[in-house]
N, C-alpha and C positions, 0 to 999 in steps of 0.2 A: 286658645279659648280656655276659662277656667276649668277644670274638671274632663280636660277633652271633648268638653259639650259646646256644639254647634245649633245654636238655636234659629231654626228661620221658619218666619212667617212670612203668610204669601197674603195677597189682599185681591179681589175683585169678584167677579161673577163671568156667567154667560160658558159656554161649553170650551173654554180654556182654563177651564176650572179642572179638569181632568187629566189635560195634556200635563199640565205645570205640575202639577202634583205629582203626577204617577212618576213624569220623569226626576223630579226630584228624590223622592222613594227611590226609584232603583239605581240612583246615579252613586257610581265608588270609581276610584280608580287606583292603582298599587301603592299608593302610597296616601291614601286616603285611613286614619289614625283616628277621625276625630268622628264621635257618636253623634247624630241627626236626629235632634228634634223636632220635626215640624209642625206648623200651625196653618188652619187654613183659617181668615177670618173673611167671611162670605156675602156681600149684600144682598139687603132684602127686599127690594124692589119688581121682582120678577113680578109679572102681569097675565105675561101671553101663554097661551098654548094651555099645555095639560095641567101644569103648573097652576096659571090662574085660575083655570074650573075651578081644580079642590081646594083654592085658598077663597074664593068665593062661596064656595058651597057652604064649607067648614069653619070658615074663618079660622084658619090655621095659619102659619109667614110662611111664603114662601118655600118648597122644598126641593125643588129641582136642582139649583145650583149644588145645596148641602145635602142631594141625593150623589151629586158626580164626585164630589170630595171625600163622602163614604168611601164610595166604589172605589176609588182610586188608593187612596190608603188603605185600605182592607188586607189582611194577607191572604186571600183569594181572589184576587182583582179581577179576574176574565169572568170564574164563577158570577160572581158576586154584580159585576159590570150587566152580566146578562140578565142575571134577576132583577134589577131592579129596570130594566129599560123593556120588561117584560109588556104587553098588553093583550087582555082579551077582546080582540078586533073585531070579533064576532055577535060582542055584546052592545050596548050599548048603553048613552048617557052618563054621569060626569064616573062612577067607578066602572065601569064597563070596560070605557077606551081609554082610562088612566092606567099610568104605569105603576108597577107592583113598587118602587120604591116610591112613589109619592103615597101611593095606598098606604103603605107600613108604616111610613114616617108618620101620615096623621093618626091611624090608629093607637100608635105606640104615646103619640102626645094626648090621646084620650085616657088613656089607660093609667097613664101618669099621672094624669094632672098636670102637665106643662111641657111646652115645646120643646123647651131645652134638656130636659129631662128625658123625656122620649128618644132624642136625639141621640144623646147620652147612653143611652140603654141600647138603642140601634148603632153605634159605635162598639160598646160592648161585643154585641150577639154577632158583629163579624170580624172581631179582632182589628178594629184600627188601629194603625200602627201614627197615633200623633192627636192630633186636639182640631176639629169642626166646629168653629163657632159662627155662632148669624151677627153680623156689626153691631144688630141693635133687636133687641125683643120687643118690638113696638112694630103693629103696624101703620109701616109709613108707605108712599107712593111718591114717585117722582115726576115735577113738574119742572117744565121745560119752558123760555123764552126766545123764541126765536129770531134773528134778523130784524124782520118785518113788524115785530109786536107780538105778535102770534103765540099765545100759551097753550101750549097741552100739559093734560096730565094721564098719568099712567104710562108705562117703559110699552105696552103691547098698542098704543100711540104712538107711540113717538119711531118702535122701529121701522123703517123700512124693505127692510127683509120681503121679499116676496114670499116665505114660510110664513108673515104675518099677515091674516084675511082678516085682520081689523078694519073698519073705515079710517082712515087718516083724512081731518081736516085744514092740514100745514101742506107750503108749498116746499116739496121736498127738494128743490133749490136752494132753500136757506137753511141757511146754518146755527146752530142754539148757538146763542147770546149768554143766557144765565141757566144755571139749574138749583132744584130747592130740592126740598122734602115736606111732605106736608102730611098734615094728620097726624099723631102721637106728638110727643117730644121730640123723638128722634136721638134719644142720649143713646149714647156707647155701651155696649154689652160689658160690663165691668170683666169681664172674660179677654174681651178683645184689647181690653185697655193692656192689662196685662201681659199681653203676648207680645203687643207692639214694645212694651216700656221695655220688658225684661228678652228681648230679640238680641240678636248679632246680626242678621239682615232678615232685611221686608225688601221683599219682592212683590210688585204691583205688575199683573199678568194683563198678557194682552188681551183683548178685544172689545168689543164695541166701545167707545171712550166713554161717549154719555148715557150711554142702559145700560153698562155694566161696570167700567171703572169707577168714574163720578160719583154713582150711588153710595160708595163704600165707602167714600171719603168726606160725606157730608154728612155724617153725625157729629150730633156735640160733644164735643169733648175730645174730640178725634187729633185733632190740631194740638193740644196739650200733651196728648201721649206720645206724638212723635216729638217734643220739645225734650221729654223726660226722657226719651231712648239716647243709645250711643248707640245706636243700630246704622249700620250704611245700608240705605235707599238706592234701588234697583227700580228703576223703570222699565217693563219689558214692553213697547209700542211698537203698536200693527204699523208697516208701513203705506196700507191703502185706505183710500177714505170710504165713508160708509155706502155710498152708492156702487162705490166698484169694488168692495172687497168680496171676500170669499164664501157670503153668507148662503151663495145661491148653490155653490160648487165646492163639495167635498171629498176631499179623496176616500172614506170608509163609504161614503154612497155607491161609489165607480164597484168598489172591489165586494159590495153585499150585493148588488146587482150581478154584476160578474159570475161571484160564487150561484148564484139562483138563473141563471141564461137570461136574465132580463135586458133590453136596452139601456145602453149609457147616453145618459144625456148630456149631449155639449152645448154650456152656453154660447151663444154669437154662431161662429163658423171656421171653418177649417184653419183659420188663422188664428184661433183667439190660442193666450201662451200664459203659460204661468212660472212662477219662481218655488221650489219646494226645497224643505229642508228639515230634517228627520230631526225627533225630537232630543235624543239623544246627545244630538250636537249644538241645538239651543240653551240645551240645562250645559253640556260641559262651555261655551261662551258665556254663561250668566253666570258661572261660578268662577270664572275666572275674571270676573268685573268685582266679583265679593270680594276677591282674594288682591286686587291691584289698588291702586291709589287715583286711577283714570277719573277725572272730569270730565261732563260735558256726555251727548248721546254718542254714543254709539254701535252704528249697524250691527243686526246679527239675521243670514240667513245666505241662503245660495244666490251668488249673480249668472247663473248660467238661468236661462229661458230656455220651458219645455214647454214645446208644442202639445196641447192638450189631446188632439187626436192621438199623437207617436205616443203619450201616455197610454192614453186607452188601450190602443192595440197592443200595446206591452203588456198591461195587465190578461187582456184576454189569451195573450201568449201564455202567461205564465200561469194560468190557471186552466188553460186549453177550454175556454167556455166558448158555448155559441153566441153569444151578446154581439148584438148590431146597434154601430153608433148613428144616434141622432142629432139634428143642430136644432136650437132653439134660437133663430137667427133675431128673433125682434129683444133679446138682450144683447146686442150685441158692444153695447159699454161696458161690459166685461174683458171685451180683448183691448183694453188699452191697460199695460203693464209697466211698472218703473221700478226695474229690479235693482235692489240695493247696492250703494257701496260698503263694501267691508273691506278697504284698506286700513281702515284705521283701527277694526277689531287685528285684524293682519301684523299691521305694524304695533299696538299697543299692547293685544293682548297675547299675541301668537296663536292667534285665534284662526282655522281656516274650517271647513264643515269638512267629515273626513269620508263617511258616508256616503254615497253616490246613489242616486237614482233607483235601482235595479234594487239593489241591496236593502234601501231602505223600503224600495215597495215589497220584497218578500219576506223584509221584519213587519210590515204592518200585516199583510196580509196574515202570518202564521197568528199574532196579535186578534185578530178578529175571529180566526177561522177556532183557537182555543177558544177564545169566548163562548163561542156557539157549539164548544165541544168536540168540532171535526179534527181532522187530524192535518197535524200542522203540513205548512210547504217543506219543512224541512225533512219532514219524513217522507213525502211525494218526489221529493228530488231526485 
C-alpha cells in the first residue's frame, strides 16, 4: 500500500459495531509493517430503545450505533465503553434512563451547532484513534415491504428482537421484499463518500441484514462511490436468520450476571447449543480474505457446538459465582443450530480459529471485568 498506509472502512450498524472495530484496532501480528487507518461509516436508521427516545425528544440522528464506534476506537476503550453505556436507573423519563453517551452526544451537538460537529469534538475529548462518520446527515427512517404487501416503517418495527416492546403489525413469517429510506434526501455524507472512494478495504459487518446492514447502503450516492474505489469488498454475514439468531442470548449478559450472582437465563432447554468464536480470530480470518484473491463467500467461525448449559456452568466455574441457571423453554426456536462450514476458509485461506472455548471466555471475561474497573481474571488466577 502506498505510504505503508492501510486504509479500511467498515460499514453498518447494530451492536457489531463494536466487536468489528475494536477488533480491528487491536489486531497486529509480527510481521504486521503497514499503518491502520480506519473508518467507521455508521447508519442512521436506529429507532428503538434509548436511542429513539432522545432522537425523538431532541431531534438529533441517531447516536447509539456512533456511541459504540467512539468507544471502540477510543484509546481508553473499557474506560470510555463503560461511560458511555452508563445510566441513571433510578431516575426517570427520556434523560433519566438514557445512557451517558447518547446524553453527551446530543448535548455536544447542541453546543455546536451540528451533529457532526459535536461528534467530532466527542472524538476529540477521547482520543479516537480513526474517523466515525453517520452515512447520511439527514433524518431518514427505514421502510420495509414485506412478502405479503405488508409495509412498515421504522427499524424499532420492523425488528423482531424480543428486547423490542414495540407493537409489530407484520406477520413475522415473512420475509422483506424491498427496503427504502424515506423522509430527507437521503444523500451520502460527503465524508463517507470519501472513505469509501479513497479505502483499500470496506468491510460490511455483520448483523441484522435489514435494520442494520441494508440501511447504510441505501443512500444516494452510495452505489457511485463504490464504483469510484479500487477497494476490495468484505462481506462479514451472520449465519442465522433473524428469528433464530442471537439477539435474545449474549454471552457479556451470562458473564455480568455471573459477576453480580444473578441467574443466567437459557433460552429453550437443557439442549439448546450454540457455535462461539472469539473476536480475535474473526478479524485475523477477514484479514486474511483482504490480503488473498478468494471469490465467492466464505465461512468464518467455530464448527464445534456448545452446549449452552456446559457454557454456563463453565463460566460460574471460573468466576466461582453463585448464579442458578434458568430455562425459558417457550423460546425454544433457539436450539435449532447450523454450525458452519469452514473448509473452505481452511483450505483457501489457512484459516482455522485458534482460540478455544475456555480461553476465550477468560479474555472476555477480564474484557468486561476492566471495563467496570474490577480486577481482571488474569490476576485472580
Amino acid at each position: 500500500m502506498p505510504g505503508n498506509t492501510f486504509n479500511i472502512t467498515v460499514i453498518g450498524g447494530g451492536s457489531g459495531t463494536f466487536n468489528v472495530l475494536y477488533g480491528l484496532k487491536t489486531y497486529h501480528d509480527d510481521s504486521d509493517t503497514e499503518r491502520k487507518n480506519l473508518a467507521a461509516i455508521i447508519a442512521m436508521t436506529d429507532s428503538g430503545g434509548t436511542t429513539g427516545e432522545i432522537r425523538d425528544k431532541f431531534g438529533v440522528l441517531p447516536p447509539g450505533d456512533l456511541r459504540r464506534a467512539v468507544a471502540a476506537l477510543a484509546r481508553d476503550t473499557g474506560l470510555v465503553r463503560e461511560l458511555f453505556e452508563y445510566k441513571f436507573e433510578w431516575e426517570t423519563w427520556v434523560i433519566g434512563w438514557n445512557k451517558i453517551g447518547n446524553i453527551l452526544m446530543t448535548a455536544l451537538a447542541d453546543i455546536t451547532w451540528g451533529f457532526e460537529k459535536g461528534l467530532d469534538e466527542m472524538c476529540k475529548m477521547f482520543d479516537v484513534h480513526g474517523k466515525v462518520i453517520p452515512v447520511t446527515l439527514e433524518d431518514v427512517h427505514l421502510w420495509v415491504r414485506m412478502e405479503d404487501g405488508v409495509e412498515v416503517i421504522g427499524e424499532k418495527n420492523i425488528d423482531v428482537s424480543d428486547k423490542n416492546v414495540f407493537e409489530r403489525h407484520h406477520n413475522l413469517d415473512q420475509n422483506v421484499k424491498d427496503a427504502f429510506l424515506v423522509w430527507g434526501e437521503w444523500n451520502l455524507n460527503p465524508r463517507a463518500k470519501d472513505a469509501i472512494i479513497h479505502s483499500d478495504i470496506v468491510v460490511i459487518w455483520p448483523w441484522d441484514f435489514y435494520t442494520s446492514v441494508v440501511p447504510a447502503l441505501l443512500s444516494k450516492w452510495i452505489r457511485q462511490a463504490f464504483r469510484e474505489s479500487n477497494a476490495k469488498v468484505v462481506y462479514v454475514a451472520n449465519i442465522m436468520t433473524k428469528k433464530g439468531e442471537t439477539t435474545n442470548y449474549e454471552l457479556p449478559d451470562f458473564i455480568n450476571n455471573a459477576l453480580d450472582n444473578k441467574d443466567l437465563l437459557v433460552m429453550g432447554d437443557k439442549n439448546f447449543s450454540s457455535s462461539f468464536c472469539y473476536v480475535s480470530d474473526v478479524v485475523d480470518a477477514a484479514v486474511k480474505m483482504m490480503e488473498t484473491d478468494s471469490a465467492g463467500p466464505i465461512n468464518i467461525g467455530s464448527d464445534i457446538n456448545i452446549n449452552i448449559t456446559d457454557l454456563a456452568n463453565k463460566i460460574i466455574a471460573i468466576l466461582n459465582s453463585k448464579s442458578k441457571i434458568i430455562y425459558d423453554k417457550e423460546n425454544n426456536f433457539l436450539s435449532l443450530l447450523y454450525l458452519p462450514d469452514i473448509t473452505k476458509a481452511r483450505n483457501e485461506l489457512g484459516w482455522l480459529p485458534v482460540i478455544n472455548l475456555e480461553a476465550g471466555l477468560k479474555e472476555t471475561i477480564n474484557d468486561l471485568q476492566a471495563s467496570k474497573g474490577l480486577k481482571g481474571i488474569r490476576e485472580l488466577l
